[in-house]
N, C-alpha and C positions, 0 to 999 in steps of 0.2 A: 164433394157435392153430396147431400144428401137431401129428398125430395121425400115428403107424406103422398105416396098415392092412393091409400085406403083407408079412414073412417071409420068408427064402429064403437059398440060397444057389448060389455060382458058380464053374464051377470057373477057375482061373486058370494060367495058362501049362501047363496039362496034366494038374497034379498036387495043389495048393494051394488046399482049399476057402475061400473068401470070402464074410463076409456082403453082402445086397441085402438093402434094406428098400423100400418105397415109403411116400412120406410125402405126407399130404391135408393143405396149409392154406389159408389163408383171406386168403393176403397173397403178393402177384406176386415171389419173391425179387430173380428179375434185375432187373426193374423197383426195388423199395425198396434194392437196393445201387447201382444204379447203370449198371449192365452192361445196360439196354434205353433206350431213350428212347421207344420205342412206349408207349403205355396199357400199365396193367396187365391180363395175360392170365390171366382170372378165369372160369369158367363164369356160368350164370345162377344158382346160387346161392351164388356168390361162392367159388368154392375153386378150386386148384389142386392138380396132383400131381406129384412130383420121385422119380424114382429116385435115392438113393443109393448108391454101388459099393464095399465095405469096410467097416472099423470105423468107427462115427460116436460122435459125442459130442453134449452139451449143453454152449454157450457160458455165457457168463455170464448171461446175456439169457431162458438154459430154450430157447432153438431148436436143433433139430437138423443138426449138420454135419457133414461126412465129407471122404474124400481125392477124391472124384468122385460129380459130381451130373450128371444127365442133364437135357434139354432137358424143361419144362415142357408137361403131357400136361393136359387138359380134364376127362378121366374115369379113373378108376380101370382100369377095363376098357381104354382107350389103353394104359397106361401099361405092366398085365399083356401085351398085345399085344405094342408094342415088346420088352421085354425077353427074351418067350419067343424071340421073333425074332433077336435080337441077343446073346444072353448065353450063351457056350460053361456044358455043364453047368446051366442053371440045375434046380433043386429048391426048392420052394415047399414051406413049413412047412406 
């Protein structure tokens, strides 16, 4: 399962708005491709949240993917944190 619960956008190199979405699901990505060897990093009711940076799509599979994806955040609020922190321009829908 994976669910868009944040909106937004970014501005890029100065001038060039970009979408941010934040996405909640319920399965460790890095972990199920490959890219952790650690457990899967899940809260206690079992979800995860990823920023994505730009236009995204749906794979074949219905999962959401993009051209950059941020390090996996515990809580929704993490994740809005990071980003307001680190994202020139951001604007939240």
């Amino acid at each position: 399962m994976q669910l868009i619960v944040k909106k937004g956008k970014w501005t890029y190199a100065e001038e060039h708005l970009e979408k941010i979405i934040i996405v909640e699901q319920d399965w460790d990505e890095l972990y199920e491709t490959g890219y952790s060897e650690d457990d899967p990093y899940l809260n206690s009711d079992g979800l995860v949240y990823f920023i994505h940076y730009g236009d995204y799509q749906y794979n074949e599979f219905g999962n959401i993917f993009s051209r950059s994806m941020s390090i996996p955040f515990l809580s929704l609020k993490e994740a809005e944190v990071y980003a307001e922190q680190h994202v020139a321009g951001l604007q939240w829908d």
